[in-house]
KEVO-946248 format. One record per residue (C-alpha): residue number from 1; x, y, z. Coordinates in nm, 3 decimals. Layout:
<atoms>
+-----+---------+---------+---------+
|   n |    east |   north |      up |
+-----+---------+---------+---------+
| NUM |       X |       Y |       Z |
...
+-----+---------+---------+---------+
</atoms>
This chain:
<atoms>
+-----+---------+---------+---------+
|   n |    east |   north |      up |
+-----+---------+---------+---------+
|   1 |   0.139 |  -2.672 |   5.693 |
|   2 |   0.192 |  -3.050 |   5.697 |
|   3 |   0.303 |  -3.189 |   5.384 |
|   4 |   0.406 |  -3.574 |   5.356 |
|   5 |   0.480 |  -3.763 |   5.072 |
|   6 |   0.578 |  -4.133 |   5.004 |
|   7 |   0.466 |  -4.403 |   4.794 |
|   8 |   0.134 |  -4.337 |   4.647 |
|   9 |  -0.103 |  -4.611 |   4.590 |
|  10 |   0.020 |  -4.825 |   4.293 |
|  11 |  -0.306 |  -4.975 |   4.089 |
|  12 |  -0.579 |  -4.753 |   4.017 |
|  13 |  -0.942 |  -4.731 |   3.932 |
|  14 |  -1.276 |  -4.601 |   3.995 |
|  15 |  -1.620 |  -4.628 |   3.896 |
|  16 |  -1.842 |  -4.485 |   3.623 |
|  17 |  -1.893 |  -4.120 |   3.658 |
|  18 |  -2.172 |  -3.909 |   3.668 |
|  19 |  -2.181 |  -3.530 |   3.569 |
|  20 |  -2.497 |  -3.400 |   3.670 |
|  21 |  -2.506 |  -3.114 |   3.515 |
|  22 |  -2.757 |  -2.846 |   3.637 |
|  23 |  -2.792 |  -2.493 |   3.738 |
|  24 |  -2.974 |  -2.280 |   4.041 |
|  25 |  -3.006 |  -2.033 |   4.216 |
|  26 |  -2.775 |  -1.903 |   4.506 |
|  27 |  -2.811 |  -1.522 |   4.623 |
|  28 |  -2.894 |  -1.345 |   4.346 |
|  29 |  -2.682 |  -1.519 |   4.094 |
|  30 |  -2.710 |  -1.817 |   3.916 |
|  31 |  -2.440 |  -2.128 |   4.032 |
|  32 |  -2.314 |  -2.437 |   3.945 |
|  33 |  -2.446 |  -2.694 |   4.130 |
|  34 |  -2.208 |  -2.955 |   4.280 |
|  35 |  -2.071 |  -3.243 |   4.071 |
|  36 |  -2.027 |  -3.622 |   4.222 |
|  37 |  -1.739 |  -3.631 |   4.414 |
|  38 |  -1.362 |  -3.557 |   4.395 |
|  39 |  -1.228 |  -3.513 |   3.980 |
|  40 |  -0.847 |  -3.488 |   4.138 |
|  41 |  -0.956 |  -3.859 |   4.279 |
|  42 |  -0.737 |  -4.131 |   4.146 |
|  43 |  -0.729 |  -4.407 |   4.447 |
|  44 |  -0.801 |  -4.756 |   4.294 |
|  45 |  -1.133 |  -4.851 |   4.452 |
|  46 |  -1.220 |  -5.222 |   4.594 |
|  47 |  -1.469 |  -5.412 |   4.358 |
|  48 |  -1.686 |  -5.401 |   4.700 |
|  49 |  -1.703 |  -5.059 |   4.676 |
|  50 |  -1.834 |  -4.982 |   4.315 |
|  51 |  -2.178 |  -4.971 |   4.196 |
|  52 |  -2.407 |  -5.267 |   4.253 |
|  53 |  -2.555 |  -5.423 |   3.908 |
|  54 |  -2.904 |  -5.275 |   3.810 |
|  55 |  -2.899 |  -5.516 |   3.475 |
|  56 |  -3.255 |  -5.702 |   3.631 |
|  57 |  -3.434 |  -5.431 |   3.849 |
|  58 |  -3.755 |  -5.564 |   4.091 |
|  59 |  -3.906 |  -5.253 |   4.070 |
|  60 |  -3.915 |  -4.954 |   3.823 |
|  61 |  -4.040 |  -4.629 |   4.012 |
|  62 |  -4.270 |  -4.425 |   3.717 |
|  63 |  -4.408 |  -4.495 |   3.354 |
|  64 |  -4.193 |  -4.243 |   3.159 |
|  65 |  -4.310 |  -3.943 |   3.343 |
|  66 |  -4.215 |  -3.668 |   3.608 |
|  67 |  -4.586 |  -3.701 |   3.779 |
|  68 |  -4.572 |  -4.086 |   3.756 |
|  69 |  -4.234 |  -4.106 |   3.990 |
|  70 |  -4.445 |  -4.041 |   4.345 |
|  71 |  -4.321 |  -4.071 |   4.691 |
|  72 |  -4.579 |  -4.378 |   4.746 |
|  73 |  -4.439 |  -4.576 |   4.505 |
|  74 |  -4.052 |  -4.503 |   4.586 |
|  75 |  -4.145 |  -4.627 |   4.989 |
|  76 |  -4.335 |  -4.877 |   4.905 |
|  77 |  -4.050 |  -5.047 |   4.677 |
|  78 |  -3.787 |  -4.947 |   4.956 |
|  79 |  -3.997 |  -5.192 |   5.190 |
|  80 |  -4.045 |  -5.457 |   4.943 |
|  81 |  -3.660 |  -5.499 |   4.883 |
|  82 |  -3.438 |  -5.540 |   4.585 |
|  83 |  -3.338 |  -5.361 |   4.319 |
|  84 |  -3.509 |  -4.999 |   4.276 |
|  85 |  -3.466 |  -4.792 |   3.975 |
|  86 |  -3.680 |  -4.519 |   3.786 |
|  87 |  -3.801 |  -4.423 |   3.496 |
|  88 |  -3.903 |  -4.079 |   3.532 |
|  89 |  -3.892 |  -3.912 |   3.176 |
|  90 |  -3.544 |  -3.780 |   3.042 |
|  91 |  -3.487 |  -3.481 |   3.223 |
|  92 |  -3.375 |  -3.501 |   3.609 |
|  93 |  -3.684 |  -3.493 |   3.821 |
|  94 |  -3.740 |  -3.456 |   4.213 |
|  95 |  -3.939 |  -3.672 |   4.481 |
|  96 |  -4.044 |  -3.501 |   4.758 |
|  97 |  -4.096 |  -3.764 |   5.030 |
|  98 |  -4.439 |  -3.764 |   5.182 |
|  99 |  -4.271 |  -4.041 |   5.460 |
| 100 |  -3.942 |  -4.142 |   5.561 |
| 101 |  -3.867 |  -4.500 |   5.317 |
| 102 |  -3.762 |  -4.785 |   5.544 |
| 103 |  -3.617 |  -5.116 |   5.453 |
| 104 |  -3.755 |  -5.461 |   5.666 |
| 105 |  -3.504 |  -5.689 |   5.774 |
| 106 |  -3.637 |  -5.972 |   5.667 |
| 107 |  -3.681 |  -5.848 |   5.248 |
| 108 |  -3.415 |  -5.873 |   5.042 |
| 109 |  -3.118 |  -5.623 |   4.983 |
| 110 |  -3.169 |  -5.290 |   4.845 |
| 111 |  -3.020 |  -5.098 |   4.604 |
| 112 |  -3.198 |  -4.822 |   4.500 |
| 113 |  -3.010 |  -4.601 |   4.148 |
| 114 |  -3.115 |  -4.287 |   4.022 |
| 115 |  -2.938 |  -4.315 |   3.695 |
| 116 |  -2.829 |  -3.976 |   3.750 |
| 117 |  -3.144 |  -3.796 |   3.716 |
| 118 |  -3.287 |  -3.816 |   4.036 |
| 119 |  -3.350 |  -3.637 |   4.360 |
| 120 |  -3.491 |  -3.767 |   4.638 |
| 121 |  -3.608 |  -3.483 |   4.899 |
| 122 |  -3.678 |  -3.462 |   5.271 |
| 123 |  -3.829 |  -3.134 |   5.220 |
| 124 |  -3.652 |  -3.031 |   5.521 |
| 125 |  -3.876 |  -3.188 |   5.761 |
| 126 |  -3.786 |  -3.571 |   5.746 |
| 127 |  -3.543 |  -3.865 |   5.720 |
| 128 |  -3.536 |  -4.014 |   5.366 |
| 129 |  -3.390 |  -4.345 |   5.443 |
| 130 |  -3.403 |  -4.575 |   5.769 |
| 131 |  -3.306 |  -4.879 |   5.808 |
| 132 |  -3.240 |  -5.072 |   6.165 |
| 133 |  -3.170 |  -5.412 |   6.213 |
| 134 |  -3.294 |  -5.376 |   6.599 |
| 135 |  -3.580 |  -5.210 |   6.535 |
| 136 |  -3.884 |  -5.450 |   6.613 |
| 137 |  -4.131 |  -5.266 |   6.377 |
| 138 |  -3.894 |  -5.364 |   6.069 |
| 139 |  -3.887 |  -5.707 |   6.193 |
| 140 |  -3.635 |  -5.872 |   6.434 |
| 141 |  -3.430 |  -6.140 |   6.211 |
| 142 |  -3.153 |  -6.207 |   6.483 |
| 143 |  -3.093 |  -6.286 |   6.877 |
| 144 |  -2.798 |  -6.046 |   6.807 |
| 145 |  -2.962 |  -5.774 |   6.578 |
| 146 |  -2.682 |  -5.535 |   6.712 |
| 147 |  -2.386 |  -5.753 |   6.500 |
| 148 |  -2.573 |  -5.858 |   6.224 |
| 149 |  -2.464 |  -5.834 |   5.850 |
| 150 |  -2.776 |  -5.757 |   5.649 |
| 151 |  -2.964 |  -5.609 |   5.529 |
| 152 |  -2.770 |  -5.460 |   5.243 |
| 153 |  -2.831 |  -5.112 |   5.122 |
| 154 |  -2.672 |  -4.969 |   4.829 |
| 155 |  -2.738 |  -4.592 |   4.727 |
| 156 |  -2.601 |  -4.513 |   4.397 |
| 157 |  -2.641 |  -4.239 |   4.090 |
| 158 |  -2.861 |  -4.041 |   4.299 |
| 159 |  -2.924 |  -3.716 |   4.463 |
| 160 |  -3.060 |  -3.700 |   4.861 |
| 161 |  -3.124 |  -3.352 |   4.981 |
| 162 |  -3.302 |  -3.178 |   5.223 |
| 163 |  -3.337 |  -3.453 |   5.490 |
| 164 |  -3.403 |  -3.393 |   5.835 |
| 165 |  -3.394 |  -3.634 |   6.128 |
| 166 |  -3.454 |  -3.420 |   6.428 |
| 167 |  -3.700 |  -3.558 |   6.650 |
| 168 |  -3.734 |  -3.861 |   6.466 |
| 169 |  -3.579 |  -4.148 |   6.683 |
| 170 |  -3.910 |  -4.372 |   6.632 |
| 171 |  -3.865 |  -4.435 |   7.021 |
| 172 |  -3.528 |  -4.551 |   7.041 |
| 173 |  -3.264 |  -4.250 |   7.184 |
| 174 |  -3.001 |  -4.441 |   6.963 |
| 175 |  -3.155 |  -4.334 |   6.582 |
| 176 |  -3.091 |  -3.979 |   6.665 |
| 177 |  -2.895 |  -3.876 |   6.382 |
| 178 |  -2.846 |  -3.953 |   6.015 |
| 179 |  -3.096 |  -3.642 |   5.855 |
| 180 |  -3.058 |  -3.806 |   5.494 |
| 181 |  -2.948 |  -4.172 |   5.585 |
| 182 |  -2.983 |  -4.392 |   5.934 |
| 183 |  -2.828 |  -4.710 |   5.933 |
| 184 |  -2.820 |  -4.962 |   6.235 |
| 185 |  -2.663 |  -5.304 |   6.184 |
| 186 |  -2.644 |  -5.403 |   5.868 |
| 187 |  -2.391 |  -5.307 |   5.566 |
| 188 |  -2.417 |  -4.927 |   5.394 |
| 189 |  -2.249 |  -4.815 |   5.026 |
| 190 |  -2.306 |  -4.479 |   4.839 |
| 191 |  -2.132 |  -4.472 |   4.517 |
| 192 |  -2.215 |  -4.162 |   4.291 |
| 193 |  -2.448 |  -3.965 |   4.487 |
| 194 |  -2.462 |  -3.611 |   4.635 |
| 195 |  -2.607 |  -3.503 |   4.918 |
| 196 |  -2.693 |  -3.107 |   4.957 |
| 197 |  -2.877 |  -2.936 |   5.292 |
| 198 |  -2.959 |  -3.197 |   5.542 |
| 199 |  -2.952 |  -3.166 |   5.888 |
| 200 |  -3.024 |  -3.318 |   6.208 |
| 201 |  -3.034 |  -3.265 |   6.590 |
| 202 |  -2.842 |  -2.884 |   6.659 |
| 203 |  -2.677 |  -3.027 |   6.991 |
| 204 |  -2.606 |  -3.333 |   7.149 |
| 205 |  -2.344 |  -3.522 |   7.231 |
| 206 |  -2.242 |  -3.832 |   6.997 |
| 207 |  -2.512 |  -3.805 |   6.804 |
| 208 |  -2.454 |  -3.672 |   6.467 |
| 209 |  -2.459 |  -3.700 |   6.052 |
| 210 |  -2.634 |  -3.426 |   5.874 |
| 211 |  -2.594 |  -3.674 |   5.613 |
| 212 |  -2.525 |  -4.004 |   5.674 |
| 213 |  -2.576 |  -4.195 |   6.018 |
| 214 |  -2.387 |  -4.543 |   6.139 |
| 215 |  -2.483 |  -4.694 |   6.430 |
| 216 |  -2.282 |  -4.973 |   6.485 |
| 217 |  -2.272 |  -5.105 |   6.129 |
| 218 |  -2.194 |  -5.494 |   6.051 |
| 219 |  -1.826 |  -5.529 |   6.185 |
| 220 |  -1.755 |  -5.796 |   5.881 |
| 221 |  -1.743 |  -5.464 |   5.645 |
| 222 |  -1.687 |  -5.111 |   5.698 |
| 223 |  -1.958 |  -4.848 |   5.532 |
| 224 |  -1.836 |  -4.810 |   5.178 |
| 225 |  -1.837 |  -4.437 |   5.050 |
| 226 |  -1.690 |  -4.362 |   4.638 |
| 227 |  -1.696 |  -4.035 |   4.464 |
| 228 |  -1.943 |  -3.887 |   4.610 |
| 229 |  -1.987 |  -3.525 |   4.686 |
| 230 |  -2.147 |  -3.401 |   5.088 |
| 231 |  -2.206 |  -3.025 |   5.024 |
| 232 |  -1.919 |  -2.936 |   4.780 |
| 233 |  -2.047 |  -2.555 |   4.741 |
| 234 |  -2.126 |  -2.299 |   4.972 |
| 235 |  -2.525 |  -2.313 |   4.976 |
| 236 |  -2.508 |  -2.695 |   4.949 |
| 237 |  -2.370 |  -2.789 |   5.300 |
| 238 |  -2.501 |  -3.044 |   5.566 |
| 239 |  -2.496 |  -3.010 |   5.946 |
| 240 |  -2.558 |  -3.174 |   6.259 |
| 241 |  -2.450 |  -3.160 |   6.692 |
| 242 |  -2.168 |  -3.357 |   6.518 |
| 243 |  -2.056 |  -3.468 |   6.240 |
| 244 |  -2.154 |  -3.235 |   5.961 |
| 245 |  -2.157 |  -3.503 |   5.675 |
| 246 |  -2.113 |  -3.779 |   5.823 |
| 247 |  -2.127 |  -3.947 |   6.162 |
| 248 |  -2.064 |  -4.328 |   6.312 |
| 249 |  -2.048 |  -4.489 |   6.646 |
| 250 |  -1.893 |  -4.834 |   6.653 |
| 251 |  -1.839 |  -4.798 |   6.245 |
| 252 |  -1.584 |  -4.798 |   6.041 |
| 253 |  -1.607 |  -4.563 |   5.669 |
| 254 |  -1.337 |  -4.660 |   5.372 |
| 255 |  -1.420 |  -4.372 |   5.126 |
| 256 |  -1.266 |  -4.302 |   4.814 |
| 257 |  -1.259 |  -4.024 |   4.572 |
| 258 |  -1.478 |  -3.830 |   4.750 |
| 259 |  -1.541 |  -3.422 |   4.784 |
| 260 |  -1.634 |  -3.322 |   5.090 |
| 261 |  -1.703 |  -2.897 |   5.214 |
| 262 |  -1.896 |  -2.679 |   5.336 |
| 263 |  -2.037 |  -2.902 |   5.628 |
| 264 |  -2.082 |  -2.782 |   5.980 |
| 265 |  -2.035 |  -2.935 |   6.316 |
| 266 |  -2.299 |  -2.703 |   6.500 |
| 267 |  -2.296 |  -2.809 |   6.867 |
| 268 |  -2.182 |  -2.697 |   7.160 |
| 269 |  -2.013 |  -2.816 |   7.510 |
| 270 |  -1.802 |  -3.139 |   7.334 |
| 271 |  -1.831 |  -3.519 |   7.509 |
| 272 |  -1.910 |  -3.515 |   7.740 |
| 273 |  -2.074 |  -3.209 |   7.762 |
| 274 |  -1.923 |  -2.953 |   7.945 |
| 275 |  -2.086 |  -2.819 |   8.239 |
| 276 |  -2.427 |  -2.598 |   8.165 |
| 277 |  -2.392 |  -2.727 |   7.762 |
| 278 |  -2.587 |  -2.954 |   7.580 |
| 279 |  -2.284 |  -3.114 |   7.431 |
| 280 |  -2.148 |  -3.178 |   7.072 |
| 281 |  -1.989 |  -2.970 |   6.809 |
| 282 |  -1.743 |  -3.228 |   6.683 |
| 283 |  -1.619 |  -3.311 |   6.331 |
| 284 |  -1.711 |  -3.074 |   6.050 |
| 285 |  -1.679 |  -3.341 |   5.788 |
| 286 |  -1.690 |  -3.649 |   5.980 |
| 287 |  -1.750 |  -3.756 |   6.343 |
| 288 |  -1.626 |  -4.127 |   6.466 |
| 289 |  -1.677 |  -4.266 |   6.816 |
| 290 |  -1.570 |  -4.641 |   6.947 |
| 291 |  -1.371 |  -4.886 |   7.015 |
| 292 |  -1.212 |  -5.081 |   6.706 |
| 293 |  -1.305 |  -4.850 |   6.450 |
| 294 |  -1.106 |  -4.726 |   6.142 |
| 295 |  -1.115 |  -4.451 |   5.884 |
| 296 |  -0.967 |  -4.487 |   5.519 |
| 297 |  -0.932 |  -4.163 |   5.307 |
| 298 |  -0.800 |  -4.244 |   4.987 |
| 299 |  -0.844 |  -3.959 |   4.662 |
| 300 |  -1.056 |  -3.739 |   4.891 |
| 301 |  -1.076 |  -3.346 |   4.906 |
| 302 |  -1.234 |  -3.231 |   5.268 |
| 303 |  -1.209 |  -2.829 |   5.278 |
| 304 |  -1.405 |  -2.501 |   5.409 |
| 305 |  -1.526 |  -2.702 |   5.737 |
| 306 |  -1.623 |  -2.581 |   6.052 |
| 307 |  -1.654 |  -2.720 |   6.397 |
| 308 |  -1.789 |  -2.524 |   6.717 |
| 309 |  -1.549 |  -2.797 |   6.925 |
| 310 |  -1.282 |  -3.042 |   6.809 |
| 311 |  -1.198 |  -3.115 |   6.483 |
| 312 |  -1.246 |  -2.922 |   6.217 |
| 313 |  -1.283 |  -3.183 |   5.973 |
| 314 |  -1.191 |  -3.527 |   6.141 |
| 315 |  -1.286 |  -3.624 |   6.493 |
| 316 |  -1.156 |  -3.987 |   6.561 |
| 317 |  -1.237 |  -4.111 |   6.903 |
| 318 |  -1.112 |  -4.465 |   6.955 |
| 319 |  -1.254 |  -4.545 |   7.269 |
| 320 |  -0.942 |  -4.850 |   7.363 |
| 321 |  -0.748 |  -4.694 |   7.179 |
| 322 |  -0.728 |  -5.011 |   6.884 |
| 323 |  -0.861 |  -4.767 |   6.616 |
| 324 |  -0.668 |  -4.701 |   6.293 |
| 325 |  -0.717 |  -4.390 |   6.065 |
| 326 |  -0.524 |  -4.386 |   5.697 |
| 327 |  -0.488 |  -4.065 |   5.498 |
| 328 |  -0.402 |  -4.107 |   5.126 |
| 329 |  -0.347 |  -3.916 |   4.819 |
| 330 |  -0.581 |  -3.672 |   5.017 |
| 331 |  -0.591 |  -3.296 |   5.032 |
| 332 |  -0.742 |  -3.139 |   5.392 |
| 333 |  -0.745 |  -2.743 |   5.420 |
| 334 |  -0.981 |  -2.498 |   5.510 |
| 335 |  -1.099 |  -2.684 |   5.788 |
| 336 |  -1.082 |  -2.468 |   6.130 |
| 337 |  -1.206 |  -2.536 |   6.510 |
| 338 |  -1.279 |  -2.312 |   6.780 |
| 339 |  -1.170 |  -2.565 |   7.040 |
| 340 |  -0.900 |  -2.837 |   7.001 |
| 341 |  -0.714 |  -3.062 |   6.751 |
| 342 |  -0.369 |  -3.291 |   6.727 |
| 343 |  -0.077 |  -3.109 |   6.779 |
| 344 |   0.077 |  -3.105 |   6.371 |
| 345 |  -0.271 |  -3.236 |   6.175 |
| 346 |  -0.494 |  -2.927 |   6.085 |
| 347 |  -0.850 |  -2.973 |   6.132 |
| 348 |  -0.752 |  -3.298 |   6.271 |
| 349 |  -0.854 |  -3.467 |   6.676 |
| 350 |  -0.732 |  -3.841 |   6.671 |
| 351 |  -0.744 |  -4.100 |   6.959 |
| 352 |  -0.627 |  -4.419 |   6.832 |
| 353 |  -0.404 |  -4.647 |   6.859 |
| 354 |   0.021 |  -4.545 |   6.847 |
| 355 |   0.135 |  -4.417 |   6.527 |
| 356 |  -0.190 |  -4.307 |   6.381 |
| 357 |  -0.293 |  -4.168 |   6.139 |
| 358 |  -0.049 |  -4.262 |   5.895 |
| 359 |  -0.026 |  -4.081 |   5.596 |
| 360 |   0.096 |  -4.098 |   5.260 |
| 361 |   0.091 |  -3.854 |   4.990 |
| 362 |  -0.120 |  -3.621 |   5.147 |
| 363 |  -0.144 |  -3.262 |   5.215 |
| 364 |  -0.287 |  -3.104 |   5.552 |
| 365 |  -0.291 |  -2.782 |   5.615 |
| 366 |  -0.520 |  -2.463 |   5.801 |
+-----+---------+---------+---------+
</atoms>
């Protein structure tokens, strides 16, 4: 057991919180499902990081009605741009996507809030959000699409489950990944949202995020994650190759007051692949590849993980070794590998750069 304690982090706050308070059913019983994010979770989040304003919406999904809220109009908003929110009736209410929703580069910023009520569903057979500032079908906007800052996209007071991204790399080997979310370029924030049973690709090496998906996100601000919840109960879980909840190459994640569990790193052979393997199996709970990358944990629970590989619930590869991972007022355990981790950190496999990670007020343990 690894227990470390020193000065916690001094000024605190955090978002409006969401309940969602339903049941269903798991076996033969009826369960709980998962609330948003981590109720222990008392880091003081970044005004960057909280919930985008919904006070002047551009478009309002449904008339009042369960039936009215339709996959065709959620997409068609998504590729118009701005501010999406829904008006669905007052109970919650699901969309089952009939098509992956994908933002153009050249529309403005999304931000797309569920008010709590809604679920938007992959159905188990396809991506529910794409957006890729390299792809030419959503419209080239920059000579160096790789680095650029926007779009925007904002996910908030929502529920995305069921995605599904294998096979779906639109022609490019690099979208692999990301079975509820893809991002490439651009800037990413979830604040208040679950996500429950996505998946992608079952092996591969670095390619990963049964959730969530970075590919190289904008450098001038990491992907923004507060109190959310990825799985959080046993039937609720995400997996992927890598990266059971969340996955990013050449991205950095601050995420705060989050609950992550029950994810699953589900590959097989590590990276590179080990002779006769298909590679992957990295990161139970999250999966980072680069160069100068960097991981902040602050308020966060990550527990009952599992990775095939390295890792049980961090894998942290930075590439030239400039990468920096911070672990505070966090609680890891419950997070086991069947290959390899850092020597004292449970559930942990870092490459960075000297003295990482450093944490503070934090408990890791088996």
């Amino acid at each position: 057991m690894t227990l470390i304690n020193s000065l916690s982090t001094a000024a605190r706050g955090a978002p409006s919180r969401l309940a969602f308070v339903t049941l269903a059913m798991a076996g033969s019983a009826w369960a709980a499902v998962p609330g948003t994010g981590n109720p222990n979770g008392n880091c003081a989040v970044p005004t960057a990081a909280r919930a985008d304003s919904i006070a002047n919406p551009n478009h309002v999904i449904g008339n009042g009605t369960p039936s009215s809220c339709t996959s065709a109009a959620f997409v068609s908003a998504v590729a118009q741009g701005g501010v999406i929110t829904f008006n669905c009736g007052p109970d919650p209410v699901t969309i089952t996507l009939q098509q992956t929703a994908k933002l153009f580069n050249d529309k403005p910023n999304v931000v797309i809030d569920g008010g709590g009520k809604v679920t938007l569903s992959g159905a188990g057979v396809r991506r529910i959000l794409y957006m890729n500032t390299c792809d030419p079908a959503q419209h080239w906007t920059s000579e160096r699409c790789d680095i650029q800052d926007y779009p925007h996209l904002t996910v908030q007071n929502i529920t995305l489950t069921k995605g599904n991204s294998t096979g779906q790399s639109y022609g490019q080997s690099e979208v692999y990944g990301g079975g509820a979310i893809f991002v490439r370029g651009g800037r990413l924030k979830v604040v208040n949202a679950r996500f429950f049973k996505s998946t992608c690709e079952s092996t591969g090496p670095d390619l990963g995020g049964g959730a969530v998906r970075a590919f190289v996100a904008s450098p001038q601000a990491p992907i923004y994650i507060t109190h959310s919840t990825f799985g959080g109960g046993q039937y609720y879980g995400n997996s992927c190759s890598n990266g059971g909840a969340v996955s990013g190459l050449g991205s950095t994640f601050a995420i705060y007051n989050s609950l992550f569990s029950y994810n699953k790193a589900v590959g097989y052979g590590a990276n590179p692949p080990r002779s006769g393997t298909p590679g992957g199996g990295s990161g139970g709970a999250i999966y980072q590849d680069g160069n100068t990358i960097g991981l902040t944990s602050c308020g966060n629970k990550v527990q009952h993980h599992h990775a095939n590989e390295g890792g049980g619930a961090f894998f942290f590869v930075s590439n030239d070794r400039t990468g920096t991972m911070a672990i505070t007022d966090s609680t890891l355990f419950d997070n086991p590998n069947d290959g390899f981790e850092t020597s004292g950190l449970p559930g942990i496999f870092i490459l960075a750069k000297a003295g990482q990670p450093v944490v503070t007020n934090s408990v890791i343990k088996p």
